[in-house]
N, C-alpha and C positions, 0 to 999 in steps of 0.2 A: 380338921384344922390344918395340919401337914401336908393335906394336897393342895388345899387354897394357898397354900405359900408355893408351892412348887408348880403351881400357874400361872402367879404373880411371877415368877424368876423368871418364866421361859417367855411371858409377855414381854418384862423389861431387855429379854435379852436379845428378840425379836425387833424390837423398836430401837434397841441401838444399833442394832447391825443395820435395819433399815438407815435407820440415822447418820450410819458410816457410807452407806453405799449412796445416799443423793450426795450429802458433801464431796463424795467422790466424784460422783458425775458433776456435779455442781463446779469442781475445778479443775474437769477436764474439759468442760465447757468453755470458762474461764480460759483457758489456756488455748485452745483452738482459734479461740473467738478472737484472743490478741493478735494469734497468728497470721488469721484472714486478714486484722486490721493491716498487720504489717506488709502482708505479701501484697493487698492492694496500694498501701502507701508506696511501694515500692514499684507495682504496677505504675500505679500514678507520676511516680518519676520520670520512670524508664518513657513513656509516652511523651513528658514536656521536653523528656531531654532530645528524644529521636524528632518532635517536630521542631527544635531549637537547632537542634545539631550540635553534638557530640565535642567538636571543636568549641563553639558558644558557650556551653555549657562547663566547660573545661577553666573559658576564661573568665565567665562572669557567671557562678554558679547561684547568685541572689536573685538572680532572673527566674531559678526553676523551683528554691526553697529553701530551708537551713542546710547549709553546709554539714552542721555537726547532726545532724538528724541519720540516725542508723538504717531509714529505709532509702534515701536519698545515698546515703555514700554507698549500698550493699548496690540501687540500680546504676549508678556512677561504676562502680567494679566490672559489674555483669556488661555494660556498655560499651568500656576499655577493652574487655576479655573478647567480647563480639570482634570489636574495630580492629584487636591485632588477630582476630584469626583470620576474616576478610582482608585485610593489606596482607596479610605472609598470601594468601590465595593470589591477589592482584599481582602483588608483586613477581609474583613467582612466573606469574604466564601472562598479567595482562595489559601492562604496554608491547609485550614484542606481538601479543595477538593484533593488538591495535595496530600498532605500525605493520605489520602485515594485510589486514584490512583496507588503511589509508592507501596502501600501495598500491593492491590490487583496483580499488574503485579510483584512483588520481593516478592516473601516468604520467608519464614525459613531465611534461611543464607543469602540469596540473596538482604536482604533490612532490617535486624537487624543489632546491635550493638555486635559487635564479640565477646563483653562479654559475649552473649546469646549461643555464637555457637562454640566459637575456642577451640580447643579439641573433640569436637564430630565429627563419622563418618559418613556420609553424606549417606541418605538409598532412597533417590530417583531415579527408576528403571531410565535409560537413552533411554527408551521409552517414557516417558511423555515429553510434551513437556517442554521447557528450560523456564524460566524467560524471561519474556519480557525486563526488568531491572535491576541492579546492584548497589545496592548502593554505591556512594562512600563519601558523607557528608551531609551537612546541607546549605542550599542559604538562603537568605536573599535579598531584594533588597534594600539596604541602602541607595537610594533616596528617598524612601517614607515616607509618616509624621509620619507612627509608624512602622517603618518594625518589619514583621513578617516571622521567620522562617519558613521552609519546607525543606522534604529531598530532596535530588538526587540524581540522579540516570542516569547510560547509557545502551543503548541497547549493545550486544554483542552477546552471542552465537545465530549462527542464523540470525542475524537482519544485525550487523554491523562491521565494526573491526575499532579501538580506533588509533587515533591520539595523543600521548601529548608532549607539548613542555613544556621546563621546563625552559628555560627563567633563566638560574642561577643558578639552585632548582634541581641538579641532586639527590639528597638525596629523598626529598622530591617525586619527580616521582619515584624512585625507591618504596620508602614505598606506596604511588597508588597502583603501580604495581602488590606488594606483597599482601596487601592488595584484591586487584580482585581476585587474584588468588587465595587465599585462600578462600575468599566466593566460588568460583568456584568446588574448588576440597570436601570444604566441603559440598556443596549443595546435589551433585550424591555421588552412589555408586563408591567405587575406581575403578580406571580404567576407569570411563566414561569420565574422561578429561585426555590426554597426554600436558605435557607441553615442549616445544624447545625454548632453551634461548640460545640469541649470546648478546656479547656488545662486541661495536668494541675495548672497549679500556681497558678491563681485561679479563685476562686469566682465573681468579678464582673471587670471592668475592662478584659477582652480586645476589644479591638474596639468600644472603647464608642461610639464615631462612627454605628456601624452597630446601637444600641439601640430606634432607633423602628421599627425594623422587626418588636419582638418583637408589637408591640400588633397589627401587622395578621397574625401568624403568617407572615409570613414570614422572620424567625429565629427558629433555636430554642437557646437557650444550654444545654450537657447542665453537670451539676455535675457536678466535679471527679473525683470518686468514683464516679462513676455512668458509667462509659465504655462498661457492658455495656448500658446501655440505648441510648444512639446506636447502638451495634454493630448491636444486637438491631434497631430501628427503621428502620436502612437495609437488614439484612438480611428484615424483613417487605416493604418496597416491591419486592426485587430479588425474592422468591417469587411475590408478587401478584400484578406485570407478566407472569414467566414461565407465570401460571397464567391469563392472564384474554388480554393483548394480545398476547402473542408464541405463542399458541397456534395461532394459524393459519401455522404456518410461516416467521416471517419471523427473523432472525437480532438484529435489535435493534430499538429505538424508532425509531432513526433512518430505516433502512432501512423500516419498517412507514408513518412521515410521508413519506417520500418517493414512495412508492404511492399512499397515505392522500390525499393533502394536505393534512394535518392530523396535530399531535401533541397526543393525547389527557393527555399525563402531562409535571408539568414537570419543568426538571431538577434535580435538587437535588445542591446541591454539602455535601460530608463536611470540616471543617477538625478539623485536632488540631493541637496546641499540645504537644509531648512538650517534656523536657531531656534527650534524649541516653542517656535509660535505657530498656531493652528495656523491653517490655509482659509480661503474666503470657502465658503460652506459649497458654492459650487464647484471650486477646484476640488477640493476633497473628496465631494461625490464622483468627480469624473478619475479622480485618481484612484479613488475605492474600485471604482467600474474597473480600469485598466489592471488593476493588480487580480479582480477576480479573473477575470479571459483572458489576460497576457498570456499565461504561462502555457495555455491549448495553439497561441498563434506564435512562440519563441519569444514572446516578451518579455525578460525580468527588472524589476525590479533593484534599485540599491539605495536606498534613503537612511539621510543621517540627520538625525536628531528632528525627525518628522514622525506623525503619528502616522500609524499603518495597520489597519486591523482587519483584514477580514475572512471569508472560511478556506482560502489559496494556503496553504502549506508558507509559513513565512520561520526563518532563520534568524536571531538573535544574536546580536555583540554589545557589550556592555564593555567600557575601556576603564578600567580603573587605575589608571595612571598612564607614565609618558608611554609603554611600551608593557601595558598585561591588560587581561582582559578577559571575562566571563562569557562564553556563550549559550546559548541554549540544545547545542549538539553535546557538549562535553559536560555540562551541567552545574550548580552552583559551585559544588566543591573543587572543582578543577580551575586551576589560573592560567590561562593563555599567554605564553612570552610571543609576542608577535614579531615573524621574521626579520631581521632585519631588511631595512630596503637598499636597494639600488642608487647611486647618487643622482642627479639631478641632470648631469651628461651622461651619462650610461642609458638611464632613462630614454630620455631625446634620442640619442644616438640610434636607440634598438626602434624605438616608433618612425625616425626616417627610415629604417631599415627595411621594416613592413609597409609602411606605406610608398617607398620607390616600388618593391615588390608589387605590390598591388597593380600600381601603375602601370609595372612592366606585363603584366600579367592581362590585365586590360588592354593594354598597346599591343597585345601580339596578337597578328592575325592566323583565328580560330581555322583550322581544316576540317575536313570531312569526317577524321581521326578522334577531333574531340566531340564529334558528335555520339560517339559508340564507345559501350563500356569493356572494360576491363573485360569484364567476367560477360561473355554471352547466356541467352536463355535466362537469366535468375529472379524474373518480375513473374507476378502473378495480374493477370486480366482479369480478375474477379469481378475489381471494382469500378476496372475503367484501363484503359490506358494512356502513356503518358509516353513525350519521347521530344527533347531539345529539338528545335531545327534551323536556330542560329544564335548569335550571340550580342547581347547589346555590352558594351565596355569588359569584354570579355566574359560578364556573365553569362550563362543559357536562358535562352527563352524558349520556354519550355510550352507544346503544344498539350490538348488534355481532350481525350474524346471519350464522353462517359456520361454517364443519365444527365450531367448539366448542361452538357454540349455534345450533344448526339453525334453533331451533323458536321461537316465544312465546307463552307463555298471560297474556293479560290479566284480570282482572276489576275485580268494583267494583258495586257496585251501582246501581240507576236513579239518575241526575242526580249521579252522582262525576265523569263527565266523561270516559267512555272514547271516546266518538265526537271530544272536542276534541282528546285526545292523538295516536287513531289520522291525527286532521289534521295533526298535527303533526311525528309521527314521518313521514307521506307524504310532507310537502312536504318535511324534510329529506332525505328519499333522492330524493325525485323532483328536487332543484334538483341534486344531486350528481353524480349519472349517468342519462347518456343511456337512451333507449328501446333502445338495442341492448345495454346494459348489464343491464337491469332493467325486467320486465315485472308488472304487477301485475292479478290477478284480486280484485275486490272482491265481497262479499257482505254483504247487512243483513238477516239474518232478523226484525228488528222489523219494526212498522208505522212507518215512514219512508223517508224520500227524500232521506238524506244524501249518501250515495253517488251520488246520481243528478248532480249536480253536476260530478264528473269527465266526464258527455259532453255535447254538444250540446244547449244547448236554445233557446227560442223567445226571450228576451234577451240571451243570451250562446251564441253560436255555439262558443266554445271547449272544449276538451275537455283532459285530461289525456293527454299524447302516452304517457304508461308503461300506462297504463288496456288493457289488455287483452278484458276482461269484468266487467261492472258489473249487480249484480242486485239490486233491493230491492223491498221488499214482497213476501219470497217468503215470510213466516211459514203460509203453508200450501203452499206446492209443495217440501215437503223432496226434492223428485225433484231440485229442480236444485242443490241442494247435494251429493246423490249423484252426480247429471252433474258438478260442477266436481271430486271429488273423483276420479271415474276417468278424465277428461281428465289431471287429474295424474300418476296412477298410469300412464294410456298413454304421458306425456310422459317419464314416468321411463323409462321401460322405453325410449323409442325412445334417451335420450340414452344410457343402460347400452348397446344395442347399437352406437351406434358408439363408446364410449369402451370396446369390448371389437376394434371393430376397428380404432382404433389403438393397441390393446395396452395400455392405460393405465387408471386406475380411477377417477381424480375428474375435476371439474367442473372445476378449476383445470388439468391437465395434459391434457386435451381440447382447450381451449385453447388449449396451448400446444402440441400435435401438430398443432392442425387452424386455424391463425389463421386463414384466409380467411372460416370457419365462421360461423356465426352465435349464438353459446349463454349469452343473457343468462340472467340467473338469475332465480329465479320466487318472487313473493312472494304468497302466497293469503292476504288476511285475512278471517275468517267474523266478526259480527259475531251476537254472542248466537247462537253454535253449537248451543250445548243444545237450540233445536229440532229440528235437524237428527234429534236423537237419542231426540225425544219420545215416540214409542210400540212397542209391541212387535211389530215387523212386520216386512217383509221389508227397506222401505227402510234402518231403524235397523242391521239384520244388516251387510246389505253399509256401507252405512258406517262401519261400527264396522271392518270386516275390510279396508278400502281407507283409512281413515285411521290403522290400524295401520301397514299397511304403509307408503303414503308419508312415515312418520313417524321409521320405521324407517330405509328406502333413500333418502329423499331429499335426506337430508344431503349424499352423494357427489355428486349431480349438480346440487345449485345449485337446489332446491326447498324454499322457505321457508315453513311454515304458520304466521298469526300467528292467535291463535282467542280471542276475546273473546270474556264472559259474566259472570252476574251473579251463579254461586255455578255452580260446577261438581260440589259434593259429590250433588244430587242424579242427576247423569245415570246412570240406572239400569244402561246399556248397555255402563257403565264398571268395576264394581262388577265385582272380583278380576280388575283386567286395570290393574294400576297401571303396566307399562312403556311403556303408551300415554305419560301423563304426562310419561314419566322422561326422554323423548326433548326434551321444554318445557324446556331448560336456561334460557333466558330469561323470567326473572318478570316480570311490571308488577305490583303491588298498590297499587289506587285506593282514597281514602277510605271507610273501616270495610269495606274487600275482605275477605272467608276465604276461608279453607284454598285460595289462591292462594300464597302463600309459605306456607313449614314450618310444622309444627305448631305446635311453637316460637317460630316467629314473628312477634311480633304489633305489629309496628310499624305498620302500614296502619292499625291502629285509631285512631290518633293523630294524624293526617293529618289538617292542615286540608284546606280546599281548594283547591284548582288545583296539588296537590303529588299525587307520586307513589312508591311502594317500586321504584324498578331495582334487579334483584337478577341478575346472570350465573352464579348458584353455586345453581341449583335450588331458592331459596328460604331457601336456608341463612342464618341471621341474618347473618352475619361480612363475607358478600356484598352488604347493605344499601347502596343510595346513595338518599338523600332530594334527590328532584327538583321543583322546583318549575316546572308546566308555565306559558308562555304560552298567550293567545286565541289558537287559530288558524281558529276558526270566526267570527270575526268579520267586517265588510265590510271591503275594502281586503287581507285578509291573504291566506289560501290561494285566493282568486278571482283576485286579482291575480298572486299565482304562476303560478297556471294561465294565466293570458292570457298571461303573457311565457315562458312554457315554449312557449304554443302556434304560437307567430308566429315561433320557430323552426324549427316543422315544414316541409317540404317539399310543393306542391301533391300529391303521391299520396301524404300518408299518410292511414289511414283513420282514421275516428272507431272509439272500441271498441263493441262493442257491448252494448244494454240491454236487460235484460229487469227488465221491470216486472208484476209480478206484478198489480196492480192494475188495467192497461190489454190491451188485447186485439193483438194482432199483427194488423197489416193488410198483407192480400193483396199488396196492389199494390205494395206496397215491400219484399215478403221476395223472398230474393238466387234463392230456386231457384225462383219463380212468374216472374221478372222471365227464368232465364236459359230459358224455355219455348221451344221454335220449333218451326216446320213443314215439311215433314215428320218426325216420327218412326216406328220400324217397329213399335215395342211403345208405347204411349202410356201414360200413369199419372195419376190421380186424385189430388190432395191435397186433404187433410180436415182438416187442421189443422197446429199448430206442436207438435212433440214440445217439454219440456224437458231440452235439454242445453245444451250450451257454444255450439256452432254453431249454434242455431236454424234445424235441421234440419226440413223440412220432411215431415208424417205422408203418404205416398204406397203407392197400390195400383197394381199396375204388372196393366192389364187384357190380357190374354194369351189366347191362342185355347184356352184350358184350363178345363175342369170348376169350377164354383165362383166364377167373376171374376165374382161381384156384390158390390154393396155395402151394407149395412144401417145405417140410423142409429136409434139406440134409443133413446125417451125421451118424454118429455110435454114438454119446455120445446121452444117454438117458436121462438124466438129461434137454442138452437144448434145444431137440427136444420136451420134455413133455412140457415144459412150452413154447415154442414158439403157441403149439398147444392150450395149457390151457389158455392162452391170448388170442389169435385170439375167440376162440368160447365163453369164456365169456363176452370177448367185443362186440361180433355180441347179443349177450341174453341180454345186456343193453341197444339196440337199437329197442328192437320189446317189446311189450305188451305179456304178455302170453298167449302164441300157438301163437305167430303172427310170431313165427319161429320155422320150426320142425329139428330136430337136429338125427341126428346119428351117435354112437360113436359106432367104431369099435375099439375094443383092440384084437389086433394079433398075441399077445406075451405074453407069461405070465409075465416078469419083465415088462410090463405098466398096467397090471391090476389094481393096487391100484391107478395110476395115472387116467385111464381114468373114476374108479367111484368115485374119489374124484372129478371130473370133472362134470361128471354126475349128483352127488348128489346138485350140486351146481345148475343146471341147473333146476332139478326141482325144486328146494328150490325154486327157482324166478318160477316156475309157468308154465315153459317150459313144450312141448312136446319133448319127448326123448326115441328111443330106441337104447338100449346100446346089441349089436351083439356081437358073438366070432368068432372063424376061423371056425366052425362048421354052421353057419346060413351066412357068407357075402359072399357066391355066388347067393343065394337066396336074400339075402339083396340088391345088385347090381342088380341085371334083375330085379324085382320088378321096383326100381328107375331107371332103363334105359327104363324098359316099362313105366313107369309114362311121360316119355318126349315124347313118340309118337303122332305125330301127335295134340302138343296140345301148343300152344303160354305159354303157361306159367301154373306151378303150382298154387293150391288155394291159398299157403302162401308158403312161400323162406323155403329154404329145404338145411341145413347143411350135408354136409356129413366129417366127422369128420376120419381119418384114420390113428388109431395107429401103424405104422412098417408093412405097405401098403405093401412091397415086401414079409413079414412071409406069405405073402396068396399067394405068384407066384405060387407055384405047386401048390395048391387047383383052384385057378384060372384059370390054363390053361387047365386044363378037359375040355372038347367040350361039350354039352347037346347030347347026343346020336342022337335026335328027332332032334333038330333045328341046330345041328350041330354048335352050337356059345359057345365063353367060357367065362365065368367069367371076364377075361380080357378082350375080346370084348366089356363088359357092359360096365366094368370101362371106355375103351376108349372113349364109346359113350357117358356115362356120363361128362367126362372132355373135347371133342370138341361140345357137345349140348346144357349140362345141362345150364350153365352159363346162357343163352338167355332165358331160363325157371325158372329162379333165383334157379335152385339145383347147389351149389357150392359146389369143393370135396378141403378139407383140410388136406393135405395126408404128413405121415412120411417116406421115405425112407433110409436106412442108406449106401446107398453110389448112385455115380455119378450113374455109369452102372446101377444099379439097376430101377434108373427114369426111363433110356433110355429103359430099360427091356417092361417096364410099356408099355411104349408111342409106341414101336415097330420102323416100320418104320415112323408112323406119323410124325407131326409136331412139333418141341417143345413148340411151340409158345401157346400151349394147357395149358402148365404152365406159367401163365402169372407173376406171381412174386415166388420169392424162397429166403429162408434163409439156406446158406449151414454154418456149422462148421466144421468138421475136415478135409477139404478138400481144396488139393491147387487148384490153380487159376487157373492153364494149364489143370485143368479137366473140370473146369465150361465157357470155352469160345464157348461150342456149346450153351450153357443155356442166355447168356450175349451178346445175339446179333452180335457173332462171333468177338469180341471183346479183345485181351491180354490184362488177369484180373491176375493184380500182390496183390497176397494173398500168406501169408504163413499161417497156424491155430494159432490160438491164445487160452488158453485157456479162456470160459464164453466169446467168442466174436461169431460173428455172422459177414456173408457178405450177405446183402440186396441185393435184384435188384428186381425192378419194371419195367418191358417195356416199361410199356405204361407211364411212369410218370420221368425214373431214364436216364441217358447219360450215366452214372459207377456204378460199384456198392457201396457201404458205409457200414462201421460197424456198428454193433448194439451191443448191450447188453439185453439179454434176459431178462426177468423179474424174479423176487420172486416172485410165484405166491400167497406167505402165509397162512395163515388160512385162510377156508371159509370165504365167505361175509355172513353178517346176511343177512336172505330171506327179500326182498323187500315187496314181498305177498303171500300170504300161501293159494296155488289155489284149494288145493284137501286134504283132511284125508292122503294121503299117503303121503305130505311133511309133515306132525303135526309127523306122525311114524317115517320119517328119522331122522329126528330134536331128537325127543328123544332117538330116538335108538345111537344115535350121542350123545346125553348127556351123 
């Protein structure tokens, strides 16, 4: 019985302890769970109050819940507690960080007090970039426990275009308005901001502070009624820009002057003046349009109390009384006291100010000086190049050669002034970018020597460091306009093959695969081309078919042809092949120029002078800019460019090189006579200067082979001597002394002086040399024709040198009585053996028949290369592989032909052979006696 009770105890004592420990938990529960309630009610405060805001909530607390409610006043405490630890933080550091800020992104005008600025003319080039901000007053945020002031400011050119609503305060925005504007116009040079004002609901009186500026065109007031034509008028700039400067890939103006360094277009800012009523659904939409693409072509925006929405970055003002106001930079809490303005004569006063400026600035006539920047070299040709080449109302008209406008065709007839411009347009691209940027190959098919000025001469040592290749007075070697045209076509073709091995297709993204690379762009100007294209031949064919093409492909790789002439309608070569042309998107039309711009277009005729037609639109009238060029051929201007471009340069860089049609190329200073040395195993002859690009030198490479002689053909003694006086002392710079025996035969009395000036040269270097007359070179020939019997080869190569070969036909064709063979006989044997025995015969004839005389019935093929001069073409096609060889004489030219090396023949140019060379080595007492007997 006693244990059954003391079971019963320990159960009941069990059950109440249990009993104790849920109601425990039970009102710890309890107690937690209130807790949640509260810390959520509290939450819940705290959230209506932060999206109420803190101030609101402060003054109308019915708005968030009971006032006397303990989770409401605990998030009310925690909220206060937050807000003064943030204001001691702001205060402490963040208005002067702000005005810090404003400073640096708003200079000068753009974030002072107009006290500082209204009246002055704004000297900021509108190549640098714009202000980030604009000031327009002072904020405050006057919920804080000590507000402290800071400026503001909004984004605008560039960035954003400005919304204000003026809430009652049309006064008030208007002075805003006026106010921007003014910082704006006085910030830049005039002219770098246009301004376009419409308000719907005055004719006149908007803005009237800002009226002297209509006189210089830099405002434009639209009428009331007329909103479609502002529309229209900013939407013509935003097409232009996309169709003329933004065509070379760039994304805006901005971005294009920042490459550039230089902004060709200003900016013009859009103001409307609405009351708070929609527009007709078409304005709207065209206004929508203008606000998304303005801001890529310098367009902003500035509307008041007009609806404006779209995804263009837009700026907020909100006026909530005569002078504060809300923006959307500085944000709800902050209240904008807006600057004081300017009076109403102060105003006026400082816009005559800028716009006399403008005037005068317009009114001055532009130099040579403002065509060239500050700072040389600092553009990049990546994308194109770019360079003023005169000035309309003082602005630059600015020229663009780049994948939109590859090409340019100039004209104008004699004394319009295309050689000043072509000075003009150089030296602005040549100040802009460097020689690794931009290479120029120059040509002057007239009878002048403009061009020649770009190299080295005997008063001025300097040269144009871009000058690549400079040729003038070529009006009769149209060869070397066909040489500079397939050096072009080669140059294209090498830069397409590697812009296909790094996978890529233009001139800009070659670039940018291969930076280490070197691929400046190439600008060719031909200078009265139309010769080029003068007659019905073979040169005009391939020119025509090689200026097609580079005209065609060279746009992709940074190959610019700029082609001046003084009426292009005649070139015959051109006649039903008009997409030569089509390729010229860039016109020039000089005073009373044709059919250079459109049919249609005949503005050139009206052109005074020193003015010019820029047209980037093919000629198309619409595309017209009337340029007024500067002298830039005058002294002091493009000479002194050149000096200070030159003194730049680095000791290794070269001069470019000239070829002067007028003067003769001497020996002693061409690059492949100069790089000659001894020994070589195959030695070679040069006869002259071919025309091409390199001034390449005309070479017969004499080889132990059938046929290695040489023939010079012609009656003129002049370029027969020195074809000969070349060939033999370039063979004497390739052997050691005695390592080649030489014989000169002079057979005429007028080459005597040449062949022992020739002579004397030969032993001076060390040479063996005997120098024959018509009296010993029958004896001289069978001698050297028995030396070839029966024997592989001479001990050392054996010249035989033949001045006026045919003065010896009658001594020659005597028979030997005994062996019954004549002097010709030798000769023969010599020109079909000797060659394989290295005796080569280097013979003068003065005319065709006379060779054939020579060679009899033989082969011609015995003369394996020949230089003829005064001989036409229908005589040399036995000589030429049987071949019609269109040649007429020219004089100081020469027609090449190699067999074994040539398809046609080619002109040359003989050499200067000039004074002796000093002897290399003084091999014997008898050169020490010529030497002096020579002093």
């Amino acid at each position: 019985m006693g244990k059954r009770n003391d079971r019963r105890d320990r159960v009941k004592d069990a059950f109440q302890r249990l009993r104790s420990s849920i109601a425990t938990a039970l009102g710890a529960a309890e107690n937690e769970y209130a807790r949640v309630l509260a810390e959520c009610a509290q939450q819940e405060f705290a959230l209506r109050i932060a999206q109420t805001g803190i101030a609101a909530a402060e003054r109308d607390p019915q708005e968030i819940g009971d006032p006397g409610d303990a989770a409401f006043q605990a998030a009310m405490r925690e909220a206060l507690a937050d807000r003064a630890e943030v204001y001691a933080e702001w205060t402490a550091e963040g208005p002067g960080r702000l005005a810090q800020l404003v400073a640096e992104a708003a200079p000068g005008s753009a974030g002072l007090p107009w006290q500082e600025w209204l009246g002055q003319v704004g000297t900021r080039e509108p190549s640098a970039p714009p202000p980030e901000l604009w000031r327009i007053g002072t904020a405050v945020v006057p919920d804080s426990p000590d507000p402290q002031p800071f400026p503001a400011a909004v984004p605008l050119l560039d960035e954003a275009h400005l919304r204000i609503t003026s809430d009652g305060n049309p006064e008030s925005a208007e002075a805003l308005v006026q106010d921007l504007l003014l910082r704006l116009l006085s910030h830049f040079q005039p002219g770098a901001v246009r301004l376009h004002v419409w308000d719907v609901s005055q004719l006149t009186g908007t803005l009237p502070g800002l009226y002297p500026l209509t006189r210089a065109g830099l405002l434009t007031a639209h009428d009331p009624t007329r909103l479609d034509e502002m529309l229209d008028a900013l939407s013509d700039h935003i097409r232009r820009i996309h169709t003329s400067a933004l065509l070379g890939g760039h994304t805006s103006l901005r971005a294009l002057a920042d490459e550039k360094g230089h902004r060709s277009e200003p900016w013009r800012i859009g103001v409307l003046f609405g009351n708070g009523e929609p527009l007709r659904e078409e304005q709207q939409q065209q206004l929508q349009r203008i606000a998304r693409s303005g801001p890529a072509c310098g367009i902003q925006l500035i509307v008041v109390d007009m609806s404006l929405s779209v995804s263009s970055a837009i700026e907020s003002v909100r006026l909530i009384g005569e002078d504060r106001a809300r923006t959307s930079t500085t944000g709800p809490e902050a209240v904008v006291t807006l600057d004081e303005s300017p009076s109403r004569n102060e105003v006026t006063k400082a816009c005559t100010t800028i716009g006399e400026a403008f005037l005068a600035r317009r009114a001055r006539v532009r130099t040579f000086e403002d065509l060239v920047p500050e700072q040389y070299w600092a553009h990049s040709s990546k994308t194109g190049l770019q360079a003023p080449v005169g000035f309309n109302e003082g602005e630059p008209v600015w020229i663009t050669l780049g994948d939109s406008s590859p090409h340019t065709l100039i004209g104008g007839p004699s004394g319009s002034g295309k050689t000043n411009f072509l000075f003009g347009m150089l030296g602005g691209l040549a100040a802009r970018y460097s020689p690794d940027e931009l290479e120029l190959y120059l040509l002057d098919f007239k009878e002048g020597v403009s061009f020649a000025q770009f190299t080295p001469g005997k008063r001025d040592p300097s040269w144009l460091p871009h000058a690549q290749l400079v040729g003038v007075n070529v009006n009769t070697d149209r060869e070397f306009g066909l040489a500079l045209l397939r050096f072009l076509a080669d140059e294209m073709r090498r830069r397409a093959a590697a812009a296909k091995e790094h996978e890529v297709t233009k001139l800009e993204e070659l670039r940018t695969e291969d930076p280490g690379g070197r691929w400046p762009r190439i600008v060719a100007v031909i200078d009265e081309f139309q010769y080029l294209f003068a007659d019905r031949d073979n040169v005009t064919a391939q020119a025509t078919a090689l200026l097609e093409d580079v005209a065609r492909r060279g746009r992709s790789q940074g190959i610019h042809l700029v082609l001046a002439s003084q009426d292009v309608s005649g070139i015959e070569a051109f006649w039903g092949k008009p997409a030569i042309f089509e390729q010229f998107i860039l016109r020039i039309a000089l005073p009373k120029a044709r059919r250079v711009l459109g049919e249609q277009n005949t503005a050139a005729m009206e052109l005074p002078r020193w003015h010019a037609v820029v047209n980037h639109e093919s000629g198309v009238k619409h595309g017209n800019e009337i340029a007024r060029i500067p002298d830039a051929t005058a002294r002091n201007t493009f000479d002194s460019l050149q000096l200070e471009l030159w003194k730049q340069l680095d000791g290794s860089a070269a001069p470019p090189r000239l070829f002067d049609g007028s003067n003769l190329p001497v020996l002693s200073t061409l690059d492949d006579y100069r790089r000659l040395s001894a020994p070589v195993p195959t030695p070679k002859a040069l006869l002259g200067q071919i025309i091409d690009v390199d001034g390449t030198a005309a070479a017969v490479r004499l080889t132990r082979s059938p046929g290695r002689n040489i023939a010079v053909i012609g009656s003129v003694r002049v370029d027969a001597v020195s074809v000969l006086g070349a060939a033999t002392l370039s063979l004497a710079r390739q052997h050691v002394p005695r390592g080649i025996k030489f014989t000169v035969a002079s057979l005429l009395d007028d080459v005597d002086d040449d062949a022992q000036h020739i002579v004397e040269q030969l032993r001076a270097s060390g040479h063996e040399v005997d120098l024959v007359g018509l009296d010993r070179i029958e004896a001289t020939l069978t001698e050297i024709a028995g030396s070839i019997d029966g024997r592989s080869g001479a001990d050392v190569p054996h010249c035989v040198v033949l001045y006026a070969a045919d003065a010896a036909q009658t001594t020659l064709e005597r028979k030997d009585p005994t062996t019954r063979v004549s002097g010709v006989d030798q000769l023969r044997k010599i020109l079909k053996q000797g060659p394989e025995s290295r005796v080569h015969v280097i013979g003068w004839w003065r005319s065709v028949q006379r060779v054939k005389n020579t060679l009899g019935m033989g082969p011609v093929d015995d003369i394996g290369a020949w230089v003829a001069f005064d001989v036409h073409g229908q005589e040399l096609a036995t000589f030429a592989a049987g071949q019609i060889v269109t040649w007429s004489p020219r004089a100081r030219r020469g027609l090449f032909f190699d067999r074994s090396v040539h398809s046609r023949p080619e002109v040359i140019l003989p050499f200067d052979l000039g004074e002796p060379e000093v002897p290399r080595q003084r091999a014997t007492e008898e050169t020490e006696v010529l030497e002096e007997a020579g002093d």
